[in-house]
Structures are given as C-alpha cells and as structure tokens.
C-alpha positions as a Python dict, from the first residue, in 0.01 Angstrom:
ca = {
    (1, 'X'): (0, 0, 0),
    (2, 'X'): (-217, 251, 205),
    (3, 'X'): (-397, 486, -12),
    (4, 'X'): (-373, 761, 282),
    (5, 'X'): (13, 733, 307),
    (6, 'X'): (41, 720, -94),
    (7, 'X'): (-192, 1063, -56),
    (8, 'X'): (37, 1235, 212),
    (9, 'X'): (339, 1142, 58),
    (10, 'X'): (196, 1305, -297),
    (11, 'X'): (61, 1596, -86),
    (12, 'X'): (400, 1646, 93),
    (13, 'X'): (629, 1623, -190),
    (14, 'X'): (341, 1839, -442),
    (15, 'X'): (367, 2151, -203),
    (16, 'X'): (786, 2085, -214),
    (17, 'X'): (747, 2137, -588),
    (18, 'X'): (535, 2387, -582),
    (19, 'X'): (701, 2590, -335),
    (20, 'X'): (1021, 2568, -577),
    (21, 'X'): (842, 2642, -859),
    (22, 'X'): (678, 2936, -692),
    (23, 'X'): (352, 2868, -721),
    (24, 'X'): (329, 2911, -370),
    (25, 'X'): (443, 3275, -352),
    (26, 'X'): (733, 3257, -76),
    (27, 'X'): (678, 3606, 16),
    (28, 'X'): (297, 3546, 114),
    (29, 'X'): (367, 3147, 200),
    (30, 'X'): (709, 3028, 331),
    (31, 'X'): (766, 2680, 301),
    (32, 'X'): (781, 2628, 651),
    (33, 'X'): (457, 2783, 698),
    (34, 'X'): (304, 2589, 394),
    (35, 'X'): (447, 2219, 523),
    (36, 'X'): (287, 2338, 916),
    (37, 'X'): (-62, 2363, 713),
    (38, 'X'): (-7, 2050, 510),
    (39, 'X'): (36, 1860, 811),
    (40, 'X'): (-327, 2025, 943),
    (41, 'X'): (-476, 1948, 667),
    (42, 'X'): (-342, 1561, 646),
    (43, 'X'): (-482, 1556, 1014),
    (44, 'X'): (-808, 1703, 883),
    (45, 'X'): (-782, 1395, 574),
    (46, 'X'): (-662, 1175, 810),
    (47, 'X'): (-982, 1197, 1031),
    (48, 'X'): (-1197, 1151, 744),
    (49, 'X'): (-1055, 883, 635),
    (50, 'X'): (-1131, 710, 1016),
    (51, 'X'): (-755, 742, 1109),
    (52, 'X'): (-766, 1040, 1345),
    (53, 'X'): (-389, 1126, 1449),
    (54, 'X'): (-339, 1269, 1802),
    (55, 'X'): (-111, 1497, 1900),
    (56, 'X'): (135, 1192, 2034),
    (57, 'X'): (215, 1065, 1720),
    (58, 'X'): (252, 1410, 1578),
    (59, 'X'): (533, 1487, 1833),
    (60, 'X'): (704, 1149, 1888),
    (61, 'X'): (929, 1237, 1554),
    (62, 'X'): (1065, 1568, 1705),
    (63, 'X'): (1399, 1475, 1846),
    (64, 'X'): (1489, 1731, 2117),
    (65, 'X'): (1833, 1680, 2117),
    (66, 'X'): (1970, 1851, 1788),
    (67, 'X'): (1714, 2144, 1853),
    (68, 'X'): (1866, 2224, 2201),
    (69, 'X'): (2193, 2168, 2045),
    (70, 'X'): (2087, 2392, 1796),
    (71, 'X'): (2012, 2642, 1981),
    (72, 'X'): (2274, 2615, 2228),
    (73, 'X'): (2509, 2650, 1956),
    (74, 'X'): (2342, 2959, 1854),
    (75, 'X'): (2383, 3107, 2183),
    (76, 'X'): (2787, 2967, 2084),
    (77, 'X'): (2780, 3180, 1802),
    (78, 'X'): (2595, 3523, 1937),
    (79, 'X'): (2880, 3546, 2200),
    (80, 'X'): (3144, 3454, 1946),
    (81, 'X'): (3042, 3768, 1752),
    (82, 'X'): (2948, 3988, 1980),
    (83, 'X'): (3332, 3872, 2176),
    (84, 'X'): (3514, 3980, 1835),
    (85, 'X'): (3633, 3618, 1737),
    (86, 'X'): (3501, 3641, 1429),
    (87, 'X'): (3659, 3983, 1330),
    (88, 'X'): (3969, 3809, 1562),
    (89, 'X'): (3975, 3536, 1258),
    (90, 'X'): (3943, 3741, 975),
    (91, 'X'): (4248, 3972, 1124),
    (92, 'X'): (4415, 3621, 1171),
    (93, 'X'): (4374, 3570, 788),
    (94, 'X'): (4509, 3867, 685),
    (95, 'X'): (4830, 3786, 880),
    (96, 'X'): (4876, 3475, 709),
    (97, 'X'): (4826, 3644, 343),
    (98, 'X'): (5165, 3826, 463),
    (99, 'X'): (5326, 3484, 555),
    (100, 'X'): (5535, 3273, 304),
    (101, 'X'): (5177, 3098, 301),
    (102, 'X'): (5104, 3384, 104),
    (103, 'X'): (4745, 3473, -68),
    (104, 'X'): (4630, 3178, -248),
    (105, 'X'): (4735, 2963, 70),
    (106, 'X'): (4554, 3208, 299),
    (107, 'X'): (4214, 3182, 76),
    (108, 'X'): (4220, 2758, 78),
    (109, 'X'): (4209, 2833, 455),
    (110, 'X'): (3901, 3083, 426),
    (111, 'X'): (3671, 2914, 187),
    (112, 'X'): (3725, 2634, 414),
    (113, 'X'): (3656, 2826, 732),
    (114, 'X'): (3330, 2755, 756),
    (115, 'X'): (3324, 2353, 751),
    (116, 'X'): (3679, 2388, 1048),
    (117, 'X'): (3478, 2603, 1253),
    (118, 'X'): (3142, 2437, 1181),
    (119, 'X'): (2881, 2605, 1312),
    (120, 'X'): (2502, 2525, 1362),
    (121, 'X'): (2380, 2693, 1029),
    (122, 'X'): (2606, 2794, 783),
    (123, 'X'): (2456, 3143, 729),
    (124, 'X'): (2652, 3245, 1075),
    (125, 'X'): (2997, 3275, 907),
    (126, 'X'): (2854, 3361, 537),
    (127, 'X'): (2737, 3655, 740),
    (128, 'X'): (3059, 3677, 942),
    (129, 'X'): (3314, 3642, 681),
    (130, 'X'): (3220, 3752, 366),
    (131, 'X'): (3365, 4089, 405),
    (132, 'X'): (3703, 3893, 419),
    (133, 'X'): (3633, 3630, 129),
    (134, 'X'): (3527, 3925, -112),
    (135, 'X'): (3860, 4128, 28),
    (136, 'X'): (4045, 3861, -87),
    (137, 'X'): (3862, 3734, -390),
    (138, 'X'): (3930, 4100, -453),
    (139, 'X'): (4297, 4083, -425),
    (140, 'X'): (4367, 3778, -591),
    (141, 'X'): (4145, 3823, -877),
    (142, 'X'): (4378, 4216, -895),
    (143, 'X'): (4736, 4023, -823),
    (144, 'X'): (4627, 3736, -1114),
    (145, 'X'): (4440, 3970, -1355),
    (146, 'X'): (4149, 3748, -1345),
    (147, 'X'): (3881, 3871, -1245),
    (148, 'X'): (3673, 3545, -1242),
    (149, 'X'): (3892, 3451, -940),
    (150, 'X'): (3631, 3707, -748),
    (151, 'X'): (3370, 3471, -801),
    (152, 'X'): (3576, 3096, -738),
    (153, 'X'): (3619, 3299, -388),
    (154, 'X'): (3323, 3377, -302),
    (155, 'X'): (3093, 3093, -416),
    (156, 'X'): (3390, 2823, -335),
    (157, 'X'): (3336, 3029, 47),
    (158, 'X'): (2924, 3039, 14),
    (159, 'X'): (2896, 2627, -70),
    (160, 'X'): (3139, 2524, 228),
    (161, 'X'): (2944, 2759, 486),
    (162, 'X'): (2614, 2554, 371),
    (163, 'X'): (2771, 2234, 344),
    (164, 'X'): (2932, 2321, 715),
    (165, 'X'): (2649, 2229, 908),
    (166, 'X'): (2582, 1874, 823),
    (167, 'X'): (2916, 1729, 1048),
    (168, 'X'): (2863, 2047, 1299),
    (169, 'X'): (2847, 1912, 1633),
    (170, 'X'): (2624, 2189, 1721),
    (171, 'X'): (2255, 2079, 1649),
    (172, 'X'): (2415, 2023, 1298),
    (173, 'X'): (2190, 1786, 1058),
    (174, 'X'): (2421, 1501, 1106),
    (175, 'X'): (2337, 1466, 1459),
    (176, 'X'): (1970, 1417, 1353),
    (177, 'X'): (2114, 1099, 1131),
    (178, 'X'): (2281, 992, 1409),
    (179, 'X'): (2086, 994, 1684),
    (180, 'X'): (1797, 819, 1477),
    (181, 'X'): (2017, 575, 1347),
    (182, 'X'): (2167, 510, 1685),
    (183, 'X'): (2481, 599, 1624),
    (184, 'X'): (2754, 800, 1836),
    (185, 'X'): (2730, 1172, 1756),
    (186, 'X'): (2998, 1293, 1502),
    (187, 'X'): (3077, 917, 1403),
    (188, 'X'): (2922, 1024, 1046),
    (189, 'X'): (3113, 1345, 1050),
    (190, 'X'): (3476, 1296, 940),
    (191, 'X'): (3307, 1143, 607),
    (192, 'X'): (3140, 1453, 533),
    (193, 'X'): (3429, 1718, 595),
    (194, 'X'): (3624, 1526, 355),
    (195, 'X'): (3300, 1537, 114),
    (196, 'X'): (3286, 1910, 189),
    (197, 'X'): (3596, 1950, 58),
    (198, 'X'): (3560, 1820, -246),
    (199, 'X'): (3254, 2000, -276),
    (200, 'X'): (3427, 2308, -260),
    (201, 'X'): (3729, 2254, -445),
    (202, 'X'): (3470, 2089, -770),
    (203, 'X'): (3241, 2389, -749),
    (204, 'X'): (3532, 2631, -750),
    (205, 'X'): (3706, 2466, -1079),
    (206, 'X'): (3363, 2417, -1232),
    (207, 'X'): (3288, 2803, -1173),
    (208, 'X'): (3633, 2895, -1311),
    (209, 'X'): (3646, 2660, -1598),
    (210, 'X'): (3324, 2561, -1697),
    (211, 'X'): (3031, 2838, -1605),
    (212, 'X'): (3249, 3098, -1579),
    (213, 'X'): (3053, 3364, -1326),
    (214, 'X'): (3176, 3698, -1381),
    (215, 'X'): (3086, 3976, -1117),
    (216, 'X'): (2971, 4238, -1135),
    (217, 'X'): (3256, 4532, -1186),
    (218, 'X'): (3039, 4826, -1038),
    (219, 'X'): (2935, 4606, -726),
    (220, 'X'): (3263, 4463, -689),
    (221, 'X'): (3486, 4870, -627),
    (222, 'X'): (3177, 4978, -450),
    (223, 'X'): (3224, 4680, -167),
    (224, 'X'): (3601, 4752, -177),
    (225, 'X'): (3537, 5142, -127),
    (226, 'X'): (3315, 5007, 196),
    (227, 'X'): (3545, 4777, 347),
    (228, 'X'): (3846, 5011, 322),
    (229, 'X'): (3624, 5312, 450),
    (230, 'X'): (3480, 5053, 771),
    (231, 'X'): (3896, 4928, 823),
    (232, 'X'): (3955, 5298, 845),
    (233, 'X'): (3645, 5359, 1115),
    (234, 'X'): (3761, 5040, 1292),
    (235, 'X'): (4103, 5109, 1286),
    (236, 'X'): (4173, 4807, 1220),
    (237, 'X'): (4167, 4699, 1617),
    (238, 'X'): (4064, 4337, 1757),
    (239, 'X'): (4007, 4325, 2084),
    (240, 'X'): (4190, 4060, 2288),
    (241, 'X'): (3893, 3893, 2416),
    (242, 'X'): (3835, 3846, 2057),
    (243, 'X'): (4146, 3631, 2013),
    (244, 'X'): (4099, 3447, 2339),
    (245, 'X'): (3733, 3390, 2220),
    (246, 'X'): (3818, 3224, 1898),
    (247, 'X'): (4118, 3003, 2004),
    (248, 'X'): (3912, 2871, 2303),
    (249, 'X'): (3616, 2804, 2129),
    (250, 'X'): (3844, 2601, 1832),
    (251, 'X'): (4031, 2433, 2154),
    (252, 'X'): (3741, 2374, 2322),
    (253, 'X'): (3552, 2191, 2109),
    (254, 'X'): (3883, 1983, 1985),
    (255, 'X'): (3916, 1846, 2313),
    (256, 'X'): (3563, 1759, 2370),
    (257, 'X'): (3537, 1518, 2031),
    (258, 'X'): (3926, 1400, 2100),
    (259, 'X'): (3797, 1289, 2533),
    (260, 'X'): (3470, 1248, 2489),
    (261, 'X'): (3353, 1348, 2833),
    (262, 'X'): (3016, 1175, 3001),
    (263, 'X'): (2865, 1512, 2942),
    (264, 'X'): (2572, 1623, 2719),
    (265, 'X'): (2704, 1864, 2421),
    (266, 'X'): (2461, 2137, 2533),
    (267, 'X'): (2570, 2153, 2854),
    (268, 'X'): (2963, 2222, 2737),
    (269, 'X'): (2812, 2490, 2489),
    (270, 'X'): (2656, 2653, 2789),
    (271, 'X'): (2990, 2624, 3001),
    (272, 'X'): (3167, 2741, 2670),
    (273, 'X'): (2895, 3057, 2678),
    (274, 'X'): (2908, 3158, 3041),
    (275, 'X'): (3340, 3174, 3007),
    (276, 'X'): (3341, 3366, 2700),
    (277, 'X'): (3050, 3610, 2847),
    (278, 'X'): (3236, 3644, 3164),
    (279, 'X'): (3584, 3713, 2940),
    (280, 'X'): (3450, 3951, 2702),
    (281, 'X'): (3186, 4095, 2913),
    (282, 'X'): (2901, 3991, 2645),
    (283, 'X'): (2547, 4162, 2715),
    (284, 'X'): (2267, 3903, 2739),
    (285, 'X'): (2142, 4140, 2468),
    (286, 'X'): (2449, 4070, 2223),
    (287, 'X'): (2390, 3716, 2248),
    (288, 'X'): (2049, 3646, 2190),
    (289, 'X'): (2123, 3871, 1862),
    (290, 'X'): (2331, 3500, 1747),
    (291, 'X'): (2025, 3343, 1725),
    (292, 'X'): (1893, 3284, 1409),
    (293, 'X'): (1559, 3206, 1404),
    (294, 'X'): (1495, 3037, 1076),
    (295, 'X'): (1649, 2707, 1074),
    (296, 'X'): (1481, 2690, 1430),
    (297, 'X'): (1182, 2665, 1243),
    (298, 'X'): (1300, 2475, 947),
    (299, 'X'): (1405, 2129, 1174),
    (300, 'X'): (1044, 2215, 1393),
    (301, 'X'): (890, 2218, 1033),
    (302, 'X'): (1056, 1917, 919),
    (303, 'X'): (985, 1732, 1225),
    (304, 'X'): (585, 1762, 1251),
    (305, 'X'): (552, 1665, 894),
    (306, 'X'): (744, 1403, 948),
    (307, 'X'): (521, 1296, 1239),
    (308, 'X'): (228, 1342, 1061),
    (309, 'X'): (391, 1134, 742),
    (310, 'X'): (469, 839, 968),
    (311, 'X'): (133, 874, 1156),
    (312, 'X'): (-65, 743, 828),
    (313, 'X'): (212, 507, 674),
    (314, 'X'): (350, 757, 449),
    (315, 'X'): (704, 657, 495),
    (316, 'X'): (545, 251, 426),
    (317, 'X'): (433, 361, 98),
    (318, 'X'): (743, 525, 0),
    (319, 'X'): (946, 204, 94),
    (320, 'X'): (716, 3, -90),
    (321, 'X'): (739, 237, -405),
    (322, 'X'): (1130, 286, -355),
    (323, 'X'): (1147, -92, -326),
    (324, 'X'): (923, -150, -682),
    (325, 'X'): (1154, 116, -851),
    (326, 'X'): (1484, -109, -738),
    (327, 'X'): (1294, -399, -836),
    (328, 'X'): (1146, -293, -1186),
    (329, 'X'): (1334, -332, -1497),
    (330, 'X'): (1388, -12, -1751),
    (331, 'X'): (1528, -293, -2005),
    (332, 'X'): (1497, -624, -2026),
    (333, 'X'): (1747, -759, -1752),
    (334, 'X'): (1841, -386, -1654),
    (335, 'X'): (1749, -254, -1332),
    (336, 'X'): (1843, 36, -1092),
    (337, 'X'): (1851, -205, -809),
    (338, 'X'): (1838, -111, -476),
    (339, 'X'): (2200, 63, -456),
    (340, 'X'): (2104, 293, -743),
    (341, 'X'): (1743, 406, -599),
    (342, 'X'): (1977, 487, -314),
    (343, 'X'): (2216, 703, -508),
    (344, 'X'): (1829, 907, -599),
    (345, 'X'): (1737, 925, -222),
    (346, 'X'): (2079, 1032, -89),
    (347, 'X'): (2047, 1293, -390),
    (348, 'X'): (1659, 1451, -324),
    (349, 'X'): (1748, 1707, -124),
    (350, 'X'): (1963, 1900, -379),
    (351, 'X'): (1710, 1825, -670),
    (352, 'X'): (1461, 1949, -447),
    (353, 'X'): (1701, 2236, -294),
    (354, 'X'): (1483, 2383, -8),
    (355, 'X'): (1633, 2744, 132),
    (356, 'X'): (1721, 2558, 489),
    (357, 'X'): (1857, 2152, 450),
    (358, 'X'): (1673, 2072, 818),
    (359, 'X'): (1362, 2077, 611),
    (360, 'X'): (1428, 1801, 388),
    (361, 'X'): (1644, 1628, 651),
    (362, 'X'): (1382, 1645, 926),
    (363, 'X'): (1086, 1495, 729),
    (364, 'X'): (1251, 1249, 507),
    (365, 'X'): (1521, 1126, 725),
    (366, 'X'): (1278, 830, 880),
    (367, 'X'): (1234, 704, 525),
    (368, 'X'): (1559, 720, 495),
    (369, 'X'): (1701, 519, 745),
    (370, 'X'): (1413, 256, 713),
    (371, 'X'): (1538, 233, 345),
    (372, 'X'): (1871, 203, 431),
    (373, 'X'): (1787, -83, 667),
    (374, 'X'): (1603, -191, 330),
    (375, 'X'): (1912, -159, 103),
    (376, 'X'): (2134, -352, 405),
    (377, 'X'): (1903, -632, 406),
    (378, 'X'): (1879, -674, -10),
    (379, 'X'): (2247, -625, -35),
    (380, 'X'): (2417, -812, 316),
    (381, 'X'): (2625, -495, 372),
    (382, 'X'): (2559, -364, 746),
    (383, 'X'): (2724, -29, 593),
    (384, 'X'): (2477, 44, 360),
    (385, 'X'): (2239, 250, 637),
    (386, 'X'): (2507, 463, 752),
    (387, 'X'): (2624, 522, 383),
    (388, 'X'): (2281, 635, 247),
    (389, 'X'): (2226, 868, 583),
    (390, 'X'): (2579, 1005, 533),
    (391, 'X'): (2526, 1087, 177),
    (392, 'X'): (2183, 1217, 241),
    (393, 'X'): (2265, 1440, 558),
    (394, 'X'): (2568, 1594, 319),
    (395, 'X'): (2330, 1652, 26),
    (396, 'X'): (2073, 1817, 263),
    (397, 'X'): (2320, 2037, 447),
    (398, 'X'): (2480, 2175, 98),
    (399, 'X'): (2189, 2240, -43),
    (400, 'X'): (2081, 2552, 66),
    (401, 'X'): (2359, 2698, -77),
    (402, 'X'): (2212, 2631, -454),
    (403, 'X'): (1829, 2665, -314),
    (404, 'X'): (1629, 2919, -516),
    (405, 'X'): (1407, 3004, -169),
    (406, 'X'): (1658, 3206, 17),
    (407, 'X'): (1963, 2927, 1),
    (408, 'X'): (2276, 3116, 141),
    (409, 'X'): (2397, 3121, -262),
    (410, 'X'): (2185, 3415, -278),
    (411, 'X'): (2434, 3609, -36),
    (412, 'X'): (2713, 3595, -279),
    (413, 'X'): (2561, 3700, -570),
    (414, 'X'): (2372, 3986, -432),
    (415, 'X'): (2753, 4092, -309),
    (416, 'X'): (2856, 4024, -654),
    (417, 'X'): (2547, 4136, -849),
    (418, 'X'): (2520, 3875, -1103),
    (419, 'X'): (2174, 3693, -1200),
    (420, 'X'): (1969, 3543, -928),
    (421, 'X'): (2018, 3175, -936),
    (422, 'X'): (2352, 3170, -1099),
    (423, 'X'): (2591, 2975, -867),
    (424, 'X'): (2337, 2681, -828),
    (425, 'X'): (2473, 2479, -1101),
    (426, 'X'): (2800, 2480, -1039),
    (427, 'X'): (2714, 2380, -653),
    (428, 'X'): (2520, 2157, -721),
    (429, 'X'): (2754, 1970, -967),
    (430, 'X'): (3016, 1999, -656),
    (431, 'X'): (2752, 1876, -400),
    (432, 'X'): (2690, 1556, -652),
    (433, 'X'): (3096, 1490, -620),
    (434, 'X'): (3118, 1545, -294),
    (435, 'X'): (2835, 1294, -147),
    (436, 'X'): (2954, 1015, -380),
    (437, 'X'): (3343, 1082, -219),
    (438, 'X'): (3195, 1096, 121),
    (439, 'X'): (2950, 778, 70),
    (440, 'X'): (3259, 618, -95),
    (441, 'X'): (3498, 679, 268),
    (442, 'X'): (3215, 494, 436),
    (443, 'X'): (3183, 242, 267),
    (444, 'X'): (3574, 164, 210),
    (445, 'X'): (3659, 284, 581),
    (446, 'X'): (3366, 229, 789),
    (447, 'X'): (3373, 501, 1052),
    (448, 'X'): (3669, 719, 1099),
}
C-alpha cells in the first residue's frame, strides 16, 4: 500500500469530518471550498513526495456529461417556474383534495412529487412546493386533530425532494453511476424510485410514531396567515401556459425514457426549453434565475478531488484496506466479508451526510465501482457492482436531506421552527430502509 494514497485518503476523509463537526467553520470555509484546497495541497504533497500530478490527471475524473445535464436541467427547471407549472401543480393538488381521492390521497401524491417529477437537485421543488405541503400538512393535521401530522407532511415531502435526484434523468447522481459503470442511463433508476418510496413512507411513520416532531404552533398560524393573504393577492389564478408547461414537461420526458431516441438528453432539455420559452414567453432573465448554483459546484468539487485521489493511488489504498476489513475476523471464524463492508460503503454518504450528495458521490464513486468489481469477483455475482452503485447513489442523493451543512432538512424545520437538526434521525433511519429495498430489487430483478 502507497503511503501517499493512505495520506490523501486520511486527508480527504479528516477535512469530511471536520467539516461536519464544524471545526471548519462553514460560514468562513464551505466544504466545497475546503475539498478545492485539499486537493492543492495533495498536489503540493504530491510533488514532494516526487509524484508531481499534472493538470491531466486532475481533470480526466470530471465527467462532462451529468454536469451539462445538470445544468441543462436547470435551465428545465428556471422556465418551469418562471412558465407557472409549478404553481400549475400545486393548483392541480388542490383539485384532487376535493376529489373522492380526498386529502390524505392528495398528500401521498405531494410528498411524492418530488421523486415523479425528478428534478436535477431536489432543493428546486422543496423550494417550489412547500407552500402546498405545509397547506396541507396544515389541513390534515386540523381535519385529524393531530397536529404531529404537520410534521409527517412536511419532512415525509423534504426527504423525497433530496432523495429525488439520484434516478433524475437530469444530471441526477445516478447518471454519474452509470455512465462510469458503463451502463445505459436510467437503467439504475427504477430501483431507486421504489427505494425512495420506502424512504419516505419509513421516515414519515418513524416521525409519527417513534420521534414524534412537533411544530412549532406560533410558526405554523403565522405561515397559514401568509399563504391565505398571498392566495388572496394571487387570486388564486394559473396561467394556462402554466398547465401546458407542466403536462408537457411530465409527457415529454415519459416519452423520451419509454423511445429512447438516438439523441443526447441535453439536447431534448434544450428543445424542451426553447418550446416552453416560446409558449409562455419566458425572459432569458427568468430562466437563468432556475439555476442553482451550488450543486454546480458540489459535483465540480467532488470531481477534482476525486482526480487528485486517483492521481496518487488513493482509491488503491482504500481497496486494499476495504479488502483487509472483509477479510479480517472480529471473532474467531466471524467476518464482515466482502458483502457486509459493502453494506458500510453503500452507507458512507449518510453517516457522513454532506449538505449536497454530488460531493460524496463525485469523489468516492471510483472507489466504489472498483470495489464493486472487487465484491463481483470474491462473490461470482456480476450484480454485485450495479447493486453497491445503486445503493450508494440512493444513500448519497438522500442525504442531504438529514445533512447538518445546509441539507434541504433544514428548510422544513425553519418553516416549522423546531430544533436545528431534528428530522435527521428519522431520515436517516428511512434512507437505511430504503437503500437495502432498492439494493434488494437489484439484486432479485436485475435491471427493470
């Protein structure tokens, strides 16, 4: 084992720790920021150590494709909004509340918005809809007497949008798996929206029965107060090329993954922008105001560590070590093996929650798939790769929701005003369920 990739790999996963344990102030230091200087100063190490690394090997690992996907999807998003689709859906869902689908029908649909319209980063419909899941959290919670229920809502809503972007098509995580691993784009993803939903439905039970989040009663009339007073501004009206917008962008994209067309996925998103620009007479303005600039920088991040990682054999050493910990007996004749170091791999990201999943994703996601080639060797199971990236790109994608550093969690319970940090456990207990069920469809189904 190289002591230089041993060092990077204790240097990279040291300022991961230290960034969740704040002793890297995020306010002064983002984690972004701090892995972009790590990776400068393993080049620094790197050249001491007579290994220089060029700026080849530094970009080889960044994989174009999901970041112009990414961003294309963005661009998706900005027009959606500024077209009304998103104020088209959440006029949609009120509709169906007055349907014999009634309420709770109508809110299984909405906390499970996010993952059906699945967008780049899940923070585009927690921003989008939460006016509608705290509406009606709000109203069930008043109709049941419970008002607990206000909480299931919201963080059942908050851990699907983060989960959402692993199986997005849109520069979601999952196409980083997939394109590394060489395989075709969305083949990992049906596995994961099942996951997703089990996800949801654990952390919402687990919230309701077990951890028991109560909001905040003040905070809670105060939003309601709002959203009447903005429905009463509004008037309530949805403009047409809202509805248009959102039914052709959920048609759209339907037909595209059901034909399959010889055509890149950005270029589609671009065709999808230009109609629903020309249609709703979207500003250029309106839609650059979609893009989000953060997970942008989280993947980028992710990527040049990663580069930098596999530039001085980090990713070797942490093979080799992954390999003695399958190996190495805790009892006599008792050892993890290489299926349960797995289970810990596919797992990191959420014990390690970072506030974007791209980051995790994008610099571990070599390892991964070398282990998993690894694990399919040890075992004779060709599925084992593509079950250990499928459980890992779910874990990384839901974990922002629970993430101390900004994770979208944060959203609902600064809406709600309970304690900072409250709604990880119960996502992360969901997040646990839902990899194993999604692992479990590959392995029992193959590819679906």
């Amino acid at each position: 084992m190289e002591l230089l990739g041993l060092f990077g790999l204790l240097v990279f996963f040291g300022v991961i720790i230290a960034s969740l344990k704040e002793w890297i102030p995020q306010d002064v230091l983002p984690v972004q920021s701090a892995l972009i200087l790590t990776t400068l100063f393993l080049v620094v190490i790197a050249a001491l150590f007579g290994q220089p690394i060029n700026l080849k090997e530094l970009s080889a690992n960044i994989y174009i494709h999901p970041i112009t996907a990414l961003l294309a999807g963005f661009l998706v998003a900005g027009a959606l909004e500024a077209a009304g689709a998103f104020k088209a859906a959440i006029d949609i869902l009120e509709r169906l509340a007055e349907t014999p689908l009634g309420l709770p029908g109508t809110v299984v649909i909405l906390v499970n918005m996010p993952t059906i319209f699945a967008m780049p980063c899940g923070r585009i419909l927690a921003a989008a809809l939460i006016p509608a899941a705290l509406l009606f959290g709000y109203e069930l919670a008043r109709v049941r007497e419970t008002p607990l229920l206000v909480s299931v809502v919201i963080f059942g809503f908050i851990v699907n949008a983060a989960a959402s972007c692993g199986p997005s098509p849109l520069g979601g995580i999952g196409t980083m798996g997939e394109g590394m691993g060489g395989y075709d784009i969305g083949s990992l993803a049906n596995a994961q929206q099942v996951g997703i939903m089990v996800i949801t439905a654990v952390a919402m039970v687990s919230i309701k029965l077990i951890y028991r989040i109560l909001p905040g009663e003040t905070i809670i009339e105060e939003m309601m107060e709002e959203n009447e007073q903005k429905k009463k501004k509004d008037n309530n009206k949805v403009p047409a090329s809202g509805y248009f917008s959102f039914f052709f962008f959920l048609i759209g994209i339907a037909v595209v993954f059901i034909t399959k067309p010889p055509v890149p996925i950005q270029t589609i998103l671009v065709f999808f922008v230009i109609v629903i620009m020309l249609i709703s007479r979207v500003s250029i303005q309106d839609l650059i105001g979609g893009v989000i600039l953060h997970p942008v920088m989280a993947m980028i991040s992710g990527f040049i560590i990663a580069g930098a990682l596999i530039a001085i054999g980090s990713f070797d050493a942490l093979i080799e070590l992954l390999s003695i910990a399958a190996e190495m007996e805790l009892l006599p004749g008792m050892a993890l093996g290489y299926v349960g170091v797995a289970v810990i791999l596919a797992n990191t990201p959420s014990i390690l929650p970072m506030p974007c999943g791209r980051i995790m994703a994008a610099a571990l996601m070599p390892g991964v798939l070398l282990f998993g080639l690894k694990v399919s060797e040890a075992t004779g199971n060709a599925l084992a790769t593509p079950i250990l990236l499928t459980g890992f790109i779910l874990n990384a994608a839901a974990s922002c929701g629970p993430s101390p550093l900004g994770g979208i969690g944060g959203i609902g319970e600064g809406n709600l005003g309970t304690a900072i940090g409250i709604s990880g456990k119960p996502q992360q207990v969901g997040i646990m369920m839902g990899t194993g069920i999604a692992v479990l469809i590959i392995g029992l189904l193959g590819f679906i």
